[in-house]
N, C-alpha and C positions, 0 to 999 in steps of 0.2 A: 174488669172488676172495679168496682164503686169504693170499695172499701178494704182495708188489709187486715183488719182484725174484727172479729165481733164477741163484746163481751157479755156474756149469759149470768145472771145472776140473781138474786133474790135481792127485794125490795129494801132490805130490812140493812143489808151491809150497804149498801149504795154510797154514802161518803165515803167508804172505804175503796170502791171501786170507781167512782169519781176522779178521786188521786190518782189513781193506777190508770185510768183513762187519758189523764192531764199526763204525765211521764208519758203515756206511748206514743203523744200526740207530737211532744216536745222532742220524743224521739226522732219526728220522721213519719208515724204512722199514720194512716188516715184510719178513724178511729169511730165505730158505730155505738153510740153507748145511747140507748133507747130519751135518755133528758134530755141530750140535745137533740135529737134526728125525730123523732115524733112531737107534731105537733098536736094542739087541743081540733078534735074532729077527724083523725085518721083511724082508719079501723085497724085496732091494735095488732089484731092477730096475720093481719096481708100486711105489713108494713114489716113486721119482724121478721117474719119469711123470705119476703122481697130483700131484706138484707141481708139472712144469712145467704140466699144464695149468689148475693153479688161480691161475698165476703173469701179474702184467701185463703183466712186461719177461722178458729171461733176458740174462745178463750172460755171454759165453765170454770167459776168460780166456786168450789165446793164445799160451800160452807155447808155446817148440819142443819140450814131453814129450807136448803133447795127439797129437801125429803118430801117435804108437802107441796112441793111448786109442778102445778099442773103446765105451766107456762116454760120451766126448766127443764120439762120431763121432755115436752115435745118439740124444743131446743136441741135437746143433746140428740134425740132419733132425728132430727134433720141435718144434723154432722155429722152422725154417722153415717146418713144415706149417701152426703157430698162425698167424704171419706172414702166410700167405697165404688163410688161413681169414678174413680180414677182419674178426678180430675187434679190432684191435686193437694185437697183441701188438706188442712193438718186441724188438728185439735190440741188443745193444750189445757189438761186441768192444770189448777192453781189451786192449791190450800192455804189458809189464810189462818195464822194460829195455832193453838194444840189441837183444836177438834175441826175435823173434817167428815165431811159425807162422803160416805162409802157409796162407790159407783163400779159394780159388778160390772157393768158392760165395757168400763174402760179400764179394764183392770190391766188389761195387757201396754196399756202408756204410763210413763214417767208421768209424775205429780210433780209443777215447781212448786218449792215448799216456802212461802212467805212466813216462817213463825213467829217472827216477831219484827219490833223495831228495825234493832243494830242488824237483822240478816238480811231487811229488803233491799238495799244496792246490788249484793250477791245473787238475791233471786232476781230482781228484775233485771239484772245483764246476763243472767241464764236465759230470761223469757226473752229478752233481746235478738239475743243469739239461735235462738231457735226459730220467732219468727223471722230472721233472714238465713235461717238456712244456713247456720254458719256451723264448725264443729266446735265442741264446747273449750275453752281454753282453761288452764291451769289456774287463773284467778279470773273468774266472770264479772268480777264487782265494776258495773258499770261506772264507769267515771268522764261519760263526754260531757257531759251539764250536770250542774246541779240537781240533784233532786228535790222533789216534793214528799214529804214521809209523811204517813199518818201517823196518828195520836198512837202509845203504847195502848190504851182503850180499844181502839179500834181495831185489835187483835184479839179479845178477848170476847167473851158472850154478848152477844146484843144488848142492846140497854135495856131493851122491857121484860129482858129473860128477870121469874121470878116476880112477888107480887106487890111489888112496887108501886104508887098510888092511888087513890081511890076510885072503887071498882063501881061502876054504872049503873043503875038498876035492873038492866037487863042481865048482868052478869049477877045480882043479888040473887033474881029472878030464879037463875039459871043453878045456881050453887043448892040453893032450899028444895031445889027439885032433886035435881042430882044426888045428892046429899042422900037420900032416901030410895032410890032408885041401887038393885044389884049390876044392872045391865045395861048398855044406852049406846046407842049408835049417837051422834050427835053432829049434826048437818049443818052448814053455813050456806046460806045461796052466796053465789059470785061475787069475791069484792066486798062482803058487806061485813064482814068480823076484822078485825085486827088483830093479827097475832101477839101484839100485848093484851089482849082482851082472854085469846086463847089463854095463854099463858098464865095469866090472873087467876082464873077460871080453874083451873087444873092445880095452881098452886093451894085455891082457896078448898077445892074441893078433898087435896090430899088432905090440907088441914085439919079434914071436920074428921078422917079417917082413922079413929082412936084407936088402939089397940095393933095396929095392924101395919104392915109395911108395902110400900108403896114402887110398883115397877113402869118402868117407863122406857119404850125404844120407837122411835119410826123407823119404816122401815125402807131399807136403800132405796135408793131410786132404782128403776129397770132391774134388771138382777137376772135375765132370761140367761140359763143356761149355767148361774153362778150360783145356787143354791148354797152350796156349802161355804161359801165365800160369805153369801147375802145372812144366812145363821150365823156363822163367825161375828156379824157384828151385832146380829139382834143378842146372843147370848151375851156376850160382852156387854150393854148396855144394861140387859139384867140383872147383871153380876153371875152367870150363870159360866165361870171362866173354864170348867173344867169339864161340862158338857159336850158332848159331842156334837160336831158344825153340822145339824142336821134337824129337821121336825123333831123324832125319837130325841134328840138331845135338847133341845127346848122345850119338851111338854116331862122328861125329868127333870127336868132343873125347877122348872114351874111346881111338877108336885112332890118336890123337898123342898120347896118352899112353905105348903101348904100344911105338911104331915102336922101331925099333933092338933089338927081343927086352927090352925094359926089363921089369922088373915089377911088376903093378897088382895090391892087394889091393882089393876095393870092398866094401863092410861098406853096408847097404841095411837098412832098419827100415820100420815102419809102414806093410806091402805092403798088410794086411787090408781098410785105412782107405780105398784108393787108388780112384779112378772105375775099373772097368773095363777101358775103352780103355787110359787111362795103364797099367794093369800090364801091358795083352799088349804095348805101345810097348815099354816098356823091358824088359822080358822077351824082346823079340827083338834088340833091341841088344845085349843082353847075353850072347847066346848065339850073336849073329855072333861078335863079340867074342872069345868063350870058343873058338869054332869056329877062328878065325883065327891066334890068337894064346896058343899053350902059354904067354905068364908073365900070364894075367889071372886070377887066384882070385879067388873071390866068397863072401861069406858076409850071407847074408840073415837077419835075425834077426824073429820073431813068437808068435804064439801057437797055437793051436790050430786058427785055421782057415785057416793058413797050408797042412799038409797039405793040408786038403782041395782050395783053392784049386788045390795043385801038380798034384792028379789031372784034375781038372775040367779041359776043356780049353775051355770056353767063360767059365771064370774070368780065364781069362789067363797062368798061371804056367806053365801045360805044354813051352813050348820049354825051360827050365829043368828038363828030366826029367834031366841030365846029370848033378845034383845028387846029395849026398849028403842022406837024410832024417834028422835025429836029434832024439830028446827031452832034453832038459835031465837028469840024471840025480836022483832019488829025494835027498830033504832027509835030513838024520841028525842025530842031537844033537850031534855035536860039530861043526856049522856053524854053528850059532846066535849063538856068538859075535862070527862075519864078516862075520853079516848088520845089523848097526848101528853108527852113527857112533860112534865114540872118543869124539865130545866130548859124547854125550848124557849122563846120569849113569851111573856105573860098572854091571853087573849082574853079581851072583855067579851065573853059568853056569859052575857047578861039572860034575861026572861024577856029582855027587847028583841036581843039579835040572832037568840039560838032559832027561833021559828023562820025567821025570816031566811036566815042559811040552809034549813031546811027545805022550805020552798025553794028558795032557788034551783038547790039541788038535785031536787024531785025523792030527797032522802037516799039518795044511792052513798053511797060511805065513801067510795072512791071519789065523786065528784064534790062532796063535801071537803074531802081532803085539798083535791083543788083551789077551791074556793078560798077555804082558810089559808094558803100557802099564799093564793094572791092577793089575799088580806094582810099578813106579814110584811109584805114587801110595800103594803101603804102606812105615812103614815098617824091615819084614823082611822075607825071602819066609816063607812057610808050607809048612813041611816037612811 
């Protein structure tokens, strides 16, 4: 084996899991974490694979952004496959915080629970301890080295959670449409949205939502088999606490929400990721619902094969034909700006250089992202 651990996680915590990379590293482990071991020009998707399976452990970090990770989804069913291949393999989620993603398939493993600060020593000499196979002792608080801690921040919601800097034209674009719109499937091709862009979008869009209140869950990752489990947290999310962990219990909850002509926006993520069953469940909830009740709008947000899903009627999405279909619109250079945090270092995204990054990049958002990061590390840009 190549590697002793592999760690699975969403884009978005990455310094967070950086540090916790550097700790396993410092511990002893030899340590897969995709920034350093893929370089520019390897095909993402055989490169990942080639590790998990050269891998002894695989480490899913569960925060609530894996919900929508089509890349996390198909991570964890390749641990499971190892997992059950007797060879070995172990898995270990990690929860990072108060909020975690609910993972119905690993319901049957221990979470190490990172919630904060002052508890990571504890949890990472639990995680220690487990990958060598050790039995757990009376005080885990790892004490061979020094540790590395992240920021108290870096336990908390993401940074572009909420609508924080100014939103793109495409995102203007997209809210004026929206805005007006009961119904809307709402598509990303691969790589090319930003989930601070999502985010934006959904906050700007709640906003214009006068009158009316605003529901919002994605839904677990995998979930085959865990239904009532996988309701348990969509209800929860609702606020729906005392429904029952079931369809039946989510499409009442939904219409006490509704009673008296009230209205319901319900904002839905991470369909792709969903078992099956669970999408045709809440797909017809949603579309009694929608059938019943003139003020319940819906806006379901995915990627690409969200369409497809919506046609297939053995996917699940089909009673939601009601919907409107729409693609995220076309990037431009003068969005570049909106698409990163204020508080990273400043970048001259002048009317010189934003075209030029653009070509380079061929306008793909990932490889702009790129671009700019290797821009950072210069320091001018190169006219």
């Amino acid at each position: 084996m190549e590697y002793d651990v592999f760690i699975s996680h969403k884009s978005e915590r990455k310094p967070w899991v950086e540090i916790l990379a550097k700790n396993l590293q410092q511990a002893g482990f030899k340590v897969f974490f995709d920034a350093w071991n893929i370089k520019g020009g390897d095909p993402l998707s055989t490169r990942l694979d080639e590790a998990l399976q050269s891998s002894r452990a695989g480490i899913i970090v569960a925060t609530p952004e894996i919900s929508g990770s089509g890349w996390v989804k198909d991570e964890v069913e390749t641990m499971n496959r190892l997992k059950n291949e007797g060879r070995g393999f172990r898995i270990l989620p990690v929860r990072v915080g108060a909020a975690a993603a609910h993972l119905p398939m690993l319901g049957h493993l221990k979470a190490i629970d990172f919630k904060d600060r002052e508890n990571y020593p504890r949890a990472f000499g639990e995680l220690v301890r487990a990958l060598r196979d050790q039995e757990p002792g009376a005080d885990p608080t790892y004490r061979e080295r020094a540790l590395e801690l992240p920021t108290e921040s870096a336990f908390g919601p993401v940074a572009f959670a909420g609508a924080g800097g100014t939103p793109s034209s495409r995102e203007r674009k997209l809210v004026d449409i929206l805005s007006r719109r009961r119904a809307v499937l709402l598509c990303a091709q691969s790589d090319q949205v930003t989930a601070r862009e999502k985010e934006r979008v959904i906050t700007q869009v709640a906003g214009r939502f006068q009158g009316g209140k605003v529901l919002r869950f994605a839904f677990p990752l995998g979930g085959k088999g865990a239904a009532g489990a996988s309701f348990a947290e969509i209800n929860a999310a609702c606020g729906f606490p005392g429904a029952a962990n079931s369809a039946a219990g989510f499409e009442r909850g939904l219409r006490q929400e509704l009673k008296g002509g009230r209205k319901v926006l319900l904002v839905v993520l991470g369909v792709e990721n969903a078992d099956q069953v669970l999408r045709k469940q809440v797909a017809k909830a949603i579309r009694a619902g929608y059938d019943e009740h003139p003020g319940l709008h819906f806006l379901i947000l995915g990627g690409e094969r969200l369409e497809q899903l919506h046609v297939a009627s053995a996917e699940g999405l089909s009673p939601l034909n009601c919907a409107d279909r729409m693609l995220w619109p076309e990037l431009h250079p003068g969005d570049l700006p909106a698409l990163f945090d204020p508080t990273e270092p400043p970048l001259p995204l002048d009317a010189a250089t934003t075209p030029a990054i653009m070509d380079l990049a061929g306008g793909h958002l990932r490889l702009i992202e790129y671009v700019l990061e290797d821009l950072l590390g210069r320091d001018k840009f190169d006219r």
